[in-house]
N, CA, C and O atoms as CSV, one atom per row, in Angstrom:
chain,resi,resn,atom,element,x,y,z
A,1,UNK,N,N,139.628,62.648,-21.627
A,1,UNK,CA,C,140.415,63.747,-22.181
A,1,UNK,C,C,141.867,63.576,-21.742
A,1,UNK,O,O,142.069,63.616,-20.528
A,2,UNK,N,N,143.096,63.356,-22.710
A,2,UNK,CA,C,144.176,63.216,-22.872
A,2,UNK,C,C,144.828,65.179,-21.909
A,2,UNK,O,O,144.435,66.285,-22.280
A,3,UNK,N,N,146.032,64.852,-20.490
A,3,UNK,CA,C,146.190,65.941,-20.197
A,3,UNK,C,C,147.608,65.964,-20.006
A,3,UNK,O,O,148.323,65.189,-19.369
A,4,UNK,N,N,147.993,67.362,-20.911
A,4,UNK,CA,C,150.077,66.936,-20.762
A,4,UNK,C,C,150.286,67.987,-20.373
A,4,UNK,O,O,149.524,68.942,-20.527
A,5,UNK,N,N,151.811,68.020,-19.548
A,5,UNK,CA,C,152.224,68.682,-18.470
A,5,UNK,C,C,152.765,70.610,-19.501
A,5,UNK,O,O,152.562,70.905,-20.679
A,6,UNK,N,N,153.098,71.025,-18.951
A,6,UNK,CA,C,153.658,72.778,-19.276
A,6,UNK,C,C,154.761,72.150,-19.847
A,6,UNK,O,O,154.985,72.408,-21.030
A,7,UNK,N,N,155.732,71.137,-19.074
A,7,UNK,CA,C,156.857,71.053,-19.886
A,7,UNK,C,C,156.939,70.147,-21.483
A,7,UNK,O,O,157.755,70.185,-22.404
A,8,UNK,N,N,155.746,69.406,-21.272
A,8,UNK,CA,C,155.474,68.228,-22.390
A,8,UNK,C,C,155.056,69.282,-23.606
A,8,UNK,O,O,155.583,69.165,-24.713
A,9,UNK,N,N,154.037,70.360,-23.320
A,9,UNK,CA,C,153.346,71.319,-23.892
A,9,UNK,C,C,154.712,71.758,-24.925
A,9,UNK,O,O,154.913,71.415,-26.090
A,10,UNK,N,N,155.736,72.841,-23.823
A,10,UNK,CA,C,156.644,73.504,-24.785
A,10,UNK,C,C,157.329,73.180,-25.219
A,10,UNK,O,O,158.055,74.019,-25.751
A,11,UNK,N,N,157.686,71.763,-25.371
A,11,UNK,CA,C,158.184,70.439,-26.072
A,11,UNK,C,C,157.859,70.426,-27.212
A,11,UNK,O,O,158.631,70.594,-28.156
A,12,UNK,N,N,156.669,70.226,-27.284
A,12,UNK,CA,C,156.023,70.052,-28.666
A,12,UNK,C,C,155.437,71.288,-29.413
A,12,UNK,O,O,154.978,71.222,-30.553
A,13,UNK,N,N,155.496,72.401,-28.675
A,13,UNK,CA,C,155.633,73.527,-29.743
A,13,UNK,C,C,156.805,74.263,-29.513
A,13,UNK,O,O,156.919,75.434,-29.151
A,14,UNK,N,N,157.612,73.472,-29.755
A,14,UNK,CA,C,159.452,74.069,-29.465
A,14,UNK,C,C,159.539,75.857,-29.142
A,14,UNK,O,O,160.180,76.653,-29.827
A,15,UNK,N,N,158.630,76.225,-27.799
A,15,UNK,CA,C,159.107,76.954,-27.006
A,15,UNK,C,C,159.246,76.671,-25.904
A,15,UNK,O,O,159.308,75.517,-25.479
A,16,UNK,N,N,159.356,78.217,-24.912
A,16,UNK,CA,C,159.984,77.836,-23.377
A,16,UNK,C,C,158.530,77.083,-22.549
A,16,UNK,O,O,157.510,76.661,-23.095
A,17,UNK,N,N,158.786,77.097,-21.437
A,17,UNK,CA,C,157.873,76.790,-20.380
A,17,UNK,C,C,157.436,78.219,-20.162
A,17,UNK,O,O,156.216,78.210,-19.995
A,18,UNK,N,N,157.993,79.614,-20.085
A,18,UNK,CA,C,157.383,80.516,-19.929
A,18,UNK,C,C,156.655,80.928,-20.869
A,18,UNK,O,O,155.873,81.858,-20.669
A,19,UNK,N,N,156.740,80.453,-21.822
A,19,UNK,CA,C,155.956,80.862,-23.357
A,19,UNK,C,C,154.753,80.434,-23.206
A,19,UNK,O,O,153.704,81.005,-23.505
A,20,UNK,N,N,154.976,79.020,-22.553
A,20,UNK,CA,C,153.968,77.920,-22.057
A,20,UNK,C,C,152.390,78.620,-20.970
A,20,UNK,O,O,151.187,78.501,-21.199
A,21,UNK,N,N,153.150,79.355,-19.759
A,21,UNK,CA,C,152.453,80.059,-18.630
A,21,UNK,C,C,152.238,81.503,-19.114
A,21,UNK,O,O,151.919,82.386,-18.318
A,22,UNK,N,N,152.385,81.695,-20.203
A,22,UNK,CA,C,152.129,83.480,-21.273
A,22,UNK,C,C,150.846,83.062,-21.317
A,22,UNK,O,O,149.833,83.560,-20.824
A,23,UNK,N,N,151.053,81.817,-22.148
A,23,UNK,CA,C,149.655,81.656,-23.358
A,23,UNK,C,C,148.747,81.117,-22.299
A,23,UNK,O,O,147.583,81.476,-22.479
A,24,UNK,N,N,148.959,80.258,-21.102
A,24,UNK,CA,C,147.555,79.896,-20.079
A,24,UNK,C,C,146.971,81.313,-19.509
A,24,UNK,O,O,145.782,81.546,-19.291
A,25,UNK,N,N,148.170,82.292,-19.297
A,25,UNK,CA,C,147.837,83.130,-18.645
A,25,UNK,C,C,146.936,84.491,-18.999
A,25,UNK,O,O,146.369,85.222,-18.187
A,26,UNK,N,N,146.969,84.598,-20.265
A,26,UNK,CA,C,146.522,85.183,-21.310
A,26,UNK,C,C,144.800,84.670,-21.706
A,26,UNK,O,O,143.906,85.336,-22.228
A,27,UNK,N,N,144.790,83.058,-21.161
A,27,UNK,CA,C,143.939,82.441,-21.745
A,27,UNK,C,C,143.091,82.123,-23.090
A,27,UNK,O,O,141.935,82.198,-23.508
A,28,UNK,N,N,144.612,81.651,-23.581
A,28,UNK,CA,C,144.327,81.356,-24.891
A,28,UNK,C,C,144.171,79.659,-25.136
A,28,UNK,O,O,143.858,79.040,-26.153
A,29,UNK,N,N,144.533,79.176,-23.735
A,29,UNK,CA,C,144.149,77.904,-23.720
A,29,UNK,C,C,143.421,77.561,-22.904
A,29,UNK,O,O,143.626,77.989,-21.768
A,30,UNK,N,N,142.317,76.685,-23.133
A,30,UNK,CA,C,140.722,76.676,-21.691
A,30,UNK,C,C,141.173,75.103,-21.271
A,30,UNK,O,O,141.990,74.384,-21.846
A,31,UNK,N,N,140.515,74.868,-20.300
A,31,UNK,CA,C,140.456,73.984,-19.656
A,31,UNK,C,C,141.623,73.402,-18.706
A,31,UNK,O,O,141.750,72.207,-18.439
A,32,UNK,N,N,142.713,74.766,-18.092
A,32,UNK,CA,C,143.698,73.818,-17.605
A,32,UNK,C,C,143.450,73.491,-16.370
A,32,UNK,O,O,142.683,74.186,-15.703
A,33,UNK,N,N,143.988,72.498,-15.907
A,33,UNK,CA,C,144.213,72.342,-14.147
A,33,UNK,C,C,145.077,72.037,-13.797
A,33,UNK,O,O,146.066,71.755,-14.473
A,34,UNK,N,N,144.920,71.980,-12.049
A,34,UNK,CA,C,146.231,72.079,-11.638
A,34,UNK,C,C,146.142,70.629,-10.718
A,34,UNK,O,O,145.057,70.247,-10.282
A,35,UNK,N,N,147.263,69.960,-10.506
A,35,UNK,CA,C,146.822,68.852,-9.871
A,35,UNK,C,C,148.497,68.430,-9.486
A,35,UNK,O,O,149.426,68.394,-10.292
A,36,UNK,N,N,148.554,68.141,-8.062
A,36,UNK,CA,C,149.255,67.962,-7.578
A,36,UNK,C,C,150.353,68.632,-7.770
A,36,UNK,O,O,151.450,68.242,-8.168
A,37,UNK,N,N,149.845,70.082,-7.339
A,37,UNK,CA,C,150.591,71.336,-7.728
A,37,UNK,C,C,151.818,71.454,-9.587
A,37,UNK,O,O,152.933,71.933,-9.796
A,38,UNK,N,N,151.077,70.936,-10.243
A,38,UNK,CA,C,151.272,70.751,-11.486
A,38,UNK,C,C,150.164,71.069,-12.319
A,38,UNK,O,O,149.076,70.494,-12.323
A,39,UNK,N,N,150.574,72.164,-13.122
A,39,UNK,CA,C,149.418,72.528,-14.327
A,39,UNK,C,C,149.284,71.352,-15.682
A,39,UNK,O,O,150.042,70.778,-16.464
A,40,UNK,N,N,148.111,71.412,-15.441
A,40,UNK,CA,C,147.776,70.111,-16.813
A,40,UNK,C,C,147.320,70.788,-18.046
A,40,UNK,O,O,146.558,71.708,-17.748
A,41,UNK,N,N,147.465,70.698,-19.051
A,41,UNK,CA,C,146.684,71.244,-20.381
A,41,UNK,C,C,146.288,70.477,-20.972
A,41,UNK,O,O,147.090,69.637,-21.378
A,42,UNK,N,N,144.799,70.335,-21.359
A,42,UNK,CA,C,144.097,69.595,-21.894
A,42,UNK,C,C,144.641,69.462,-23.469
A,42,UNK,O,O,144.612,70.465,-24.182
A,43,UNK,N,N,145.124,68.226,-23.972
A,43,UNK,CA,C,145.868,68.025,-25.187
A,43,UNK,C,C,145.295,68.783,-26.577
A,43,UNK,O,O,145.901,69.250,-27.541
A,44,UNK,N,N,144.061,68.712,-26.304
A,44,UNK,CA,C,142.624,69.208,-27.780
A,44,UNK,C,C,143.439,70.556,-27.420
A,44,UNK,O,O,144.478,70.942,-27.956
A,45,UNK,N,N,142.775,71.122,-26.468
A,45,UNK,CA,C,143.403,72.911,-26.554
A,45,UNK,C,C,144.387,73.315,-26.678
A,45,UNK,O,O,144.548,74.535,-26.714
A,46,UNK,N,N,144.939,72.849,-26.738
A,46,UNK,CA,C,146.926,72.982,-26.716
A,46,UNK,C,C,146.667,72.563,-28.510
A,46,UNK,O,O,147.289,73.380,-29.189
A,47,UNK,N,N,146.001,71.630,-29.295
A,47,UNK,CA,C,146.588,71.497,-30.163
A,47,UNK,C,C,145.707,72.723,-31.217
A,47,UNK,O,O,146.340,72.970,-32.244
A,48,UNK,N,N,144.446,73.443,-31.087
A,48,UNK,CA,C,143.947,74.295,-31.273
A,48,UNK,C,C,144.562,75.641,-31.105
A,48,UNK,O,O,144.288,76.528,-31.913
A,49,UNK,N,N,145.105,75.782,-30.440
A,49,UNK,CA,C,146.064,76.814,-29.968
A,49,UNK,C,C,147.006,77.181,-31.057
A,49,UNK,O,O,147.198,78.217,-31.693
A,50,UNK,N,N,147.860,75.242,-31.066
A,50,UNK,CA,C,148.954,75.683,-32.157
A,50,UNK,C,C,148.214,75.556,-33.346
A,50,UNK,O,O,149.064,75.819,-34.197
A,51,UNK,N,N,147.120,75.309,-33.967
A,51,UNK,CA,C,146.375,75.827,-35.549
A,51,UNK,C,C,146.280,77.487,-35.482
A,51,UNK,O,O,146.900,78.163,-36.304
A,52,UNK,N,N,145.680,77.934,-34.724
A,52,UNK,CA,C,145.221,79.086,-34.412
A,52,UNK,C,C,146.876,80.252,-34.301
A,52,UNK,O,O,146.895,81.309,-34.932
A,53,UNK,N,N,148.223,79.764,-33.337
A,53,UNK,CA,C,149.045,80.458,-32.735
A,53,UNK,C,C,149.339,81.845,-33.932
A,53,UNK,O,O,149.138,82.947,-33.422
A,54,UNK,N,N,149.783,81.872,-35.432
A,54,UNK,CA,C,149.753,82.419,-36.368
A,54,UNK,C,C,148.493,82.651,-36.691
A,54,UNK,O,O,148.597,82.408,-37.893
A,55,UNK,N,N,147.289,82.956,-36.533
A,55,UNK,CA,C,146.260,83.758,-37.043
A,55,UNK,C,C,146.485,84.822,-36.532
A,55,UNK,O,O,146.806,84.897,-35.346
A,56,UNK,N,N,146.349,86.027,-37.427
A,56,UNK,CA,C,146.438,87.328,-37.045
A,56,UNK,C,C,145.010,87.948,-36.279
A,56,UNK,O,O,144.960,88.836,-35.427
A,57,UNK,N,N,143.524,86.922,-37.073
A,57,UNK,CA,C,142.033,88.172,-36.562
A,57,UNK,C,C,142.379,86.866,-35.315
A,57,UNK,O,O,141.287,86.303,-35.238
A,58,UNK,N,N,143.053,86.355,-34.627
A,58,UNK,CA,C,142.831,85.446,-33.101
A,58,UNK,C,C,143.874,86.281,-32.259
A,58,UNK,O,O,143.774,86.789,-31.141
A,59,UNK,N,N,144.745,86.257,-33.027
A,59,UNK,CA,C,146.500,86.890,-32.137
A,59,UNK,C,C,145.949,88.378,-31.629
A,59,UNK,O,O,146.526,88.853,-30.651
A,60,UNK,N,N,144.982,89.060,-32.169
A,60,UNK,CA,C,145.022,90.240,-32.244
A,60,UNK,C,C,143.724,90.995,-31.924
A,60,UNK,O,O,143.296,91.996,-32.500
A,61,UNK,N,N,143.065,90.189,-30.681
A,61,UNK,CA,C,142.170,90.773,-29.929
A,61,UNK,C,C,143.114,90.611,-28.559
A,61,UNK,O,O,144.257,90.181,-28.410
A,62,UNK,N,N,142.080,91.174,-27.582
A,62,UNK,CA,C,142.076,91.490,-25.899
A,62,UNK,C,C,140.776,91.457,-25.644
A,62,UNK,O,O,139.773,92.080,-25.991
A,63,UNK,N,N,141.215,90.024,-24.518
A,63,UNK,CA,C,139.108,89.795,-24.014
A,63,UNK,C,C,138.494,89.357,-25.171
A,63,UNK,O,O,137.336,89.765,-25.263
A,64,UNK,N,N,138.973,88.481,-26.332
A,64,UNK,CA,C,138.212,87.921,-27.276
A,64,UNK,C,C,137.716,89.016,-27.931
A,64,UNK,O,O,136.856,88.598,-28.706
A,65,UNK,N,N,137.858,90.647,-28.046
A,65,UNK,CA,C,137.400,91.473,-28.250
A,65,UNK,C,C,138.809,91.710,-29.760
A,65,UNK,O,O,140.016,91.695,-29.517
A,66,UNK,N,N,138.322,91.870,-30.945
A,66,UNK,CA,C,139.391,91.780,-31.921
A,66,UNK,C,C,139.856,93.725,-32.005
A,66,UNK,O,O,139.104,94.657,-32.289
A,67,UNK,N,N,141.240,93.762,-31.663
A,67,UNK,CA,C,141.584,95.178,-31.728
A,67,UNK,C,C,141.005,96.154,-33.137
A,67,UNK,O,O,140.215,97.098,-33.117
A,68,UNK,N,N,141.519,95.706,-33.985
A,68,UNK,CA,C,141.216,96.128,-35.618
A,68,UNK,C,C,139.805,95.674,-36.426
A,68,UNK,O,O,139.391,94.666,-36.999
A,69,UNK,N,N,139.370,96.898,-36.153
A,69,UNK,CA,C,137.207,96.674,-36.507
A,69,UNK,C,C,137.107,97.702,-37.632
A,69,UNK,O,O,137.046,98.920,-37.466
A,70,UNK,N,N,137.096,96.868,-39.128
A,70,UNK,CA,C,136.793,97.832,-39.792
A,70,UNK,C,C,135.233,98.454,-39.874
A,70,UNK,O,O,135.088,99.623,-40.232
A,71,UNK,N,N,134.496,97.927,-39.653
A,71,UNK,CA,C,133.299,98.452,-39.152
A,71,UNK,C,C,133.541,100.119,-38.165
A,71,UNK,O,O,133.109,101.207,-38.545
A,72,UNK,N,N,134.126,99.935,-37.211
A,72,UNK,CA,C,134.487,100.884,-36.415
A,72,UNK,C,C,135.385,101.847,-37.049
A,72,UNK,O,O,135.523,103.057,-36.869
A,73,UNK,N,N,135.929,101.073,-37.786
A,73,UNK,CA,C,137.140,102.612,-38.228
A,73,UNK,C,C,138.444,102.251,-37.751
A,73,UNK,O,O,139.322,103.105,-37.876
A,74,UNK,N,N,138.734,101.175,-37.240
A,74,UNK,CA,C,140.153,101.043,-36.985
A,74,UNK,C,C,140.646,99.859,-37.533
A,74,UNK,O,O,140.077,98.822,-37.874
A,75,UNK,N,N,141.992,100.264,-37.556
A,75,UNK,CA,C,142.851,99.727,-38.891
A,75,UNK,C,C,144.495,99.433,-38.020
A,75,UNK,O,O,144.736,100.000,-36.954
A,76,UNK,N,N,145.327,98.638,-38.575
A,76,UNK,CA,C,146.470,98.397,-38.119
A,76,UNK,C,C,147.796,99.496,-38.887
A,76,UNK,O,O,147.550,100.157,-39.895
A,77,UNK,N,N,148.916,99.513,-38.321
A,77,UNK,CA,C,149.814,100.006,-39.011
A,77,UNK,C,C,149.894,99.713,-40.472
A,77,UNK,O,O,149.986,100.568,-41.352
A,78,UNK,N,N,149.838,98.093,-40.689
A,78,UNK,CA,C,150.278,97.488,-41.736
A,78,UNK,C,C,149.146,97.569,-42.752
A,78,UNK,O,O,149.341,97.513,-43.966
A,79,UNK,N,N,147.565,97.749,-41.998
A,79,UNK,CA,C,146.888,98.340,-43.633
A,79,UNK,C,C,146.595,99.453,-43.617
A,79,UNK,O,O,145.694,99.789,-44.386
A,80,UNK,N,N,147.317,100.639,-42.617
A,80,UNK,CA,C,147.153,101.772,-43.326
A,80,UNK,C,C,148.219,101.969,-44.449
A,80,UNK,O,O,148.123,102.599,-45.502
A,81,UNK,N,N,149.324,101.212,-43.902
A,81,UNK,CA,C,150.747,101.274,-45.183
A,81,UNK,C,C,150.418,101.063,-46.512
A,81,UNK,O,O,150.888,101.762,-47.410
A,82,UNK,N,N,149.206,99.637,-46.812
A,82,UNK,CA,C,148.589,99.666,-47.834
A,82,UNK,C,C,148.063,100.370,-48.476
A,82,UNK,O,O,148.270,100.716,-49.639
A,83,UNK,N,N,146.967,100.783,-47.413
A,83,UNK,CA,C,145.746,101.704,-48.049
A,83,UNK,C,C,146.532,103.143,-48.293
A,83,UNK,O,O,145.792,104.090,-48.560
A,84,UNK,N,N,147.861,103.388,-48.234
A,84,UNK,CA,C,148.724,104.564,-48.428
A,84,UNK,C,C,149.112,104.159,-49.638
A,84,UNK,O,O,148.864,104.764,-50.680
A,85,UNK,N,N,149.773,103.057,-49.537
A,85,UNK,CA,C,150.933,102.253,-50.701
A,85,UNK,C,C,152.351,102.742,-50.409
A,85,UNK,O,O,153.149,103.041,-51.297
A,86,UNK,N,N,152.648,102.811,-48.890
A,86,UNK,CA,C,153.819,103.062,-48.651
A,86,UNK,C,C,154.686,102.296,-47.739
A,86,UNK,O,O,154.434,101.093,-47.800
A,87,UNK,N,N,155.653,102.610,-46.887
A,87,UNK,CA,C,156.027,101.620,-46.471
A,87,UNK,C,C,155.457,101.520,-45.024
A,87,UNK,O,O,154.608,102.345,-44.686
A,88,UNK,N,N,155.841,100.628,-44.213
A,88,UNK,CA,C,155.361,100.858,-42.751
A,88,UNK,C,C,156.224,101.503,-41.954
A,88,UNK,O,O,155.847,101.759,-40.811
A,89,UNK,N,N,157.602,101.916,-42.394
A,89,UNK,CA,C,157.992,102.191,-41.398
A,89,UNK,C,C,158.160,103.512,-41.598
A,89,UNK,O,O,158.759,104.231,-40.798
A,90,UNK,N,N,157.475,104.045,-43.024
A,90,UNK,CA,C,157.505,105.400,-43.176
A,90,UNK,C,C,156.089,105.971,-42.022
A,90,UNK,O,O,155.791,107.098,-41.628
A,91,UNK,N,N,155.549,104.780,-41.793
A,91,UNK,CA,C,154.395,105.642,-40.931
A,91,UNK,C,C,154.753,105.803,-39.498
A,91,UNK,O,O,154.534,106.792,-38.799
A,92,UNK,N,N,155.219,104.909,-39.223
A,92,UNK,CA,C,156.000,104.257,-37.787
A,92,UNK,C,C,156.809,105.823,-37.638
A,92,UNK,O,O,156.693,106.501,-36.616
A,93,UNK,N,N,157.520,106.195,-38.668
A,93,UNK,CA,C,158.547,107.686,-38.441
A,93,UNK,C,C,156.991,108.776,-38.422
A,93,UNK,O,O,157.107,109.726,-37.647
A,94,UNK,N,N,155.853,108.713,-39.056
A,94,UNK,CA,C,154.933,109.830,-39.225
A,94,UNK,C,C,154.089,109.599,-37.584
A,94,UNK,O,O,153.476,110.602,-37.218
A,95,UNK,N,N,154.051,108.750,-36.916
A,95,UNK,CA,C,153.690,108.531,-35.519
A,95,UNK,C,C,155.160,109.061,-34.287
A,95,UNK,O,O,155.084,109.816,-33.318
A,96,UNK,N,N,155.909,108.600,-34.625
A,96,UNK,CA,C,156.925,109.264,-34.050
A,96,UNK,C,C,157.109,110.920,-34.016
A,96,UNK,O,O,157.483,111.657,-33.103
A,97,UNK,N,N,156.694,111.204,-35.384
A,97,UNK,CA,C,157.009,112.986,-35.491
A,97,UNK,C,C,155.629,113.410,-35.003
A,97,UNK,O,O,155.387,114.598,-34.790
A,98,UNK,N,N,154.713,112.442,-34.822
A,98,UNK,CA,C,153.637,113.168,-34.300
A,98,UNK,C,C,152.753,113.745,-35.081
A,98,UNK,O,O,152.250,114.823,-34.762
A,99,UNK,N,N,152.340,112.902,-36.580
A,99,UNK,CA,C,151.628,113.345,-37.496
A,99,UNK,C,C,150.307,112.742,-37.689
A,99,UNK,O,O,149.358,113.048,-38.412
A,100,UNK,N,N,150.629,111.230,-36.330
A,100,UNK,CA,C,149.487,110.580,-36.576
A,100,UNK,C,C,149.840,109.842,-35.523
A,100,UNK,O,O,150.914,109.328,-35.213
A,101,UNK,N,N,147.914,109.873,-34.593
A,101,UNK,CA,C,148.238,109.734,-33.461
A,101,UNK,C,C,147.276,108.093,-33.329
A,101,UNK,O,O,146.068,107.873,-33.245
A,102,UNK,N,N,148.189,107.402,-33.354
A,102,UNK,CA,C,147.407,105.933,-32.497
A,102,UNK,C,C,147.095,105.964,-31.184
A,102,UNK,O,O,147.597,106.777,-30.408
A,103,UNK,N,N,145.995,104.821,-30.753
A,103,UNK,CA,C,145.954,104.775,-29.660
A,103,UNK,C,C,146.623,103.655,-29.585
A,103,UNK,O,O,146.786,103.037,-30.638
A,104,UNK,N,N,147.115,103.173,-28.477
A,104,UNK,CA,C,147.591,102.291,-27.908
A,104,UNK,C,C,146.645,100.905,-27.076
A,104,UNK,O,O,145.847,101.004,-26.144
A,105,UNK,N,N,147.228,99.304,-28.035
A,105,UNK,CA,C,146.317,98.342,-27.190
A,105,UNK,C,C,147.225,97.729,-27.148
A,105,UNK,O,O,147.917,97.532,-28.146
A,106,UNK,N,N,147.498,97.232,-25.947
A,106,UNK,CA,C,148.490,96.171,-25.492
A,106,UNK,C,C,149.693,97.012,-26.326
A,106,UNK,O,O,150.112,98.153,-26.126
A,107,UNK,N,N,150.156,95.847,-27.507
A,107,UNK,CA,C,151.589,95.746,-28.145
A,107,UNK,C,C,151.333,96.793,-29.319
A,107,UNK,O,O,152.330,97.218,-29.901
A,108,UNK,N,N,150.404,97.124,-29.608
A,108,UNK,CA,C,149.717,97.567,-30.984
A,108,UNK,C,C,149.237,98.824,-31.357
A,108,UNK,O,O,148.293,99.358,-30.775
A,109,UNK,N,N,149.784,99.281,-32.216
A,109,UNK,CA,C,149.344,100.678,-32.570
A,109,UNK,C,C,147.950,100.814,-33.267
A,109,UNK,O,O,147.968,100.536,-34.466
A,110,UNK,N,N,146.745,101.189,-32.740
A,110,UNK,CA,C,145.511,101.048,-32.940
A,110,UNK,C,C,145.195,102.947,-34.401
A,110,UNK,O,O,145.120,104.083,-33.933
A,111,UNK,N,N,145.130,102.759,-35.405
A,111,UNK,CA,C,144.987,104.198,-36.158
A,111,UNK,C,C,143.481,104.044,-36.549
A,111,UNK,O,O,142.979,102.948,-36.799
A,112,UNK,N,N,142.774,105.277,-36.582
A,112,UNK,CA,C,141.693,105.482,-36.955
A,112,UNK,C,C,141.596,105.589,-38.706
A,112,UNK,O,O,142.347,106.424,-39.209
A,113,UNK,N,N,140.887,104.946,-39.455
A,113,UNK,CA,C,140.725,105.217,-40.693
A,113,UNK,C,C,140.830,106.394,-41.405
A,113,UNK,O,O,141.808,106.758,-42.059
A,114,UNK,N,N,139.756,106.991,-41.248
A,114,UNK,CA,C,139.921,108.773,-41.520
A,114,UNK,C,C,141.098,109.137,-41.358
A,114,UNK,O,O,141.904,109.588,-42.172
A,115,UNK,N,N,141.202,108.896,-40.089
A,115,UNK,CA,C,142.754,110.256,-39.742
A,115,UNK,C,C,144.068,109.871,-40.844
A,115,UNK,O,O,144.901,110.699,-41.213
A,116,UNK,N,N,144.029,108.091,-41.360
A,116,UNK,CA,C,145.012,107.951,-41.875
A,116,UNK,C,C,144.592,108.343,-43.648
A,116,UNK,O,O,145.511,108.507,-44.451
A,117,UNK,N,N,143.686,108.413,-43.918
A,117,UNK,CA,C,143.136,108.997,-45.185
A,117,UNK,C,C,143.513,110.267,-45.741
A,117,UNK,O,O,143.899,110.708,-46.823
A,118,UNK,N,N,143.167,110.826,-44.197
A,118,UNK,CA,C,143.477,112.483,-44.245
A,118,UNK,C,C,144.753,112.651,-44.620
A,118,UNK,O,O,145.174,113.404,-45.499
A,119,UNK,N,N,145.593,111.631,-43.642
A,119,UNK,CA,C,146.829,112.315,-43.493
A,119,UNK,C,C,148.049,112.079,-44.741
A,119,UNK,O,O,149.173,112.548,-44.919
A,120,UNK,N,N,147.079,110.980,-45.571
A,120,UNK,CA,C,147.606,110.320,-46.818
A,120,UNK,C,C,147.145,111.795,-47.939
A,120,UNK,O,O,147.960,111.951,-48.848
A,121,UNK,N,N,146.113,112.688,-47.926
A,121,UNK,CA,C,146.126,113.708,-48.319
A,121,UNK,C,C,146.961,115.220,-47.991
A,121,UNK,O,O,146.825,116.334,-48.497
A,122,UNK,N,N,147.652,114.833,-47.172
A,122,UNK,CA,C,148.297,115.841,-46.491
A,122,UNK,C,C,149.664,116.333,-47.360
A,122,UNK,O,O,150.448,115.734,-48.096
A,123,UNK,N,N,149.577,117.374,-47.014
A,123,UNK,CA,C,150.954,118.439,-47.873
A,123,UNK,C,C,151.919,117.077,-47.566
A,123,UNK,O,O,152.472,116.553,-48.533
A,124,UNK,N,N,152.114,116.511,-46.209
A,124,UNK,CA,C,153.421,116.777,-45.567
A,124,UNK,C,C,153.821,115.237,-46.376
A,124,UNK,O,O,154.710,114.983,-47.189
A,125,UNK,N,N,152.603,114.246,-45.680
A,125,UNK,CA,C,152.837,112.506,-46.853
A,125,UNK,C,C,153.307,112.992,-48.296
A,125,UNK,O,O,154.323,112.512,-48.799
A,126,UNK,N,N,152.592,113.893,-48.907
A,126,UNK,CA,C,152.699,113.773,-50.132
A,126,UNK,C,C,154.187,114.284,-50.795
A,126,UNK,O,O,154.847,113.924,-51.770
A,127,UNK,N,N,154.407,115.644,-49.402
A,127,UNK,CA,C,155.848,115.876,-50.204
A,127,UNK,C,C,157.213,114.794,-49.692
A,127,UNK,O,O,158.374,115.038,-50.020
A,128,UNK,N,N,156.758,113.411,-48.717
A,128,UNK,CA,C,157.681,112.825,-48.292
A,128,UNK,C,C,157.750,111.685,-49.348
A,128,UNK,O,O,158.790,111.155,-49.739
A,129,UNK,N,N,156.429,111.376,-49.767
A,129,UNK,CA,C,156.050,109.973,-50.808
A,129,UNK,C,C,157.135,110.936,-52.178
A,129,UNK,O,O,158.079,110.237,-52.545
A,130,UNK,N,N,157.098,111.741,-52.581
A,130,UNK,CA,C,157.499,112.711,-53.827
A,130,UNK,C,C,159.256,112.065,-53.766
A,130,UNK,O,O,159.828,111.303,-54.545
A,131,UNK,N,N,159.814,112.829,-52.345
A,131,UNK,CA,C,161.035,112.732,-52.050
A,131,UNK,C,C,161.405,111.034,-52.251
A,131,UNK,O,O,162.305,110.619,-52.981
A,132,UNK,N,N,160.756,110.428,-51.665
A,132,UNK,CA,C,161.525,109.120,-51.780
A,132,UNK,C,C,161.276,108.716,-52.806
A,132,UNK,O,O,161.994,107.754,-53.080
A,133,UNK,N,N,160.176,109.121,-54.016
A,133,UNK,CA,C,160.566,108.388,-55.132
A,133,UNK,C,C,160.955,108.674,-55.853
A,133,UNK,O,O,160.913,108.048,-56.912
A,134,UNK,N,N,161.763,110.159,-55.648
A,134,UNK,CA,C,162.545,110.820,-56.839
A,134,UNK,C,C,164.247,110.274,-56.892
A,134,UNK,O,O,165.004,110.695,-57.766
């Protein structure tokens, strides 16, 4: 097994070295070691990593555990905006005013299905969706 250094690593996916010790640390890359007080990354995982780095259902668990389960009922900002047909950052302002309450994972605003259904029925969406498209 081919093993290149943190700095060889963010070389070849033109970021930092700390970008480098994010993603080991995070463990999104297996097999590293350390050897002669130097971290090694096994070349296969490093290059799996960068296929994978842009997947959203990989980027977007904690603990291999995927945040957004439609099974469960939870949904991201960006498809409740859909499943509204509005914009995202009109919801981003409806979480701010406190009309709709995410939970919080890591970086990510976690919304329950229902609640955003409901709230897509609501006086208040409907007279804001009205306003902006008049």
């Amino acid at each position: 097994m081919e093993y290149i250094t943190v700095k060889e690593a963010a070389n070849l996916l033109n970021v930092t070295r700390q970008g480098i010790f994010a993603v080991i640390h995070k463990g999104r890359v297996n097999g590293v070691i350390k050897r002669n007080g130097k971290l090694l990354i096994p070349f296969d995982e490093l290059d799996k990593y960068a296929k994978s780095r842009y997947d959203r259902n990989i980027s977007s668990t904690i603990n291999g555990v995927p945040i957004f389960q439609e099974e469960r009922g939870t949904i991201s900002v960006r498809d409740a905006a859909k499943l509204l047909g509005c914009d995202v950052q009109n919801l981003y302002y409806a979480i701010y005013k406190g009309h709709l309450f995410p939970a919080k994972c890591g970086n990510a605003f976690v919304l329950d299905k229902q609640k955003v259904i409901e709230y897509g029925q609501s006086a208040h969406f409907i007279e804001n969706k009205n306003r902006r498209s008049a």
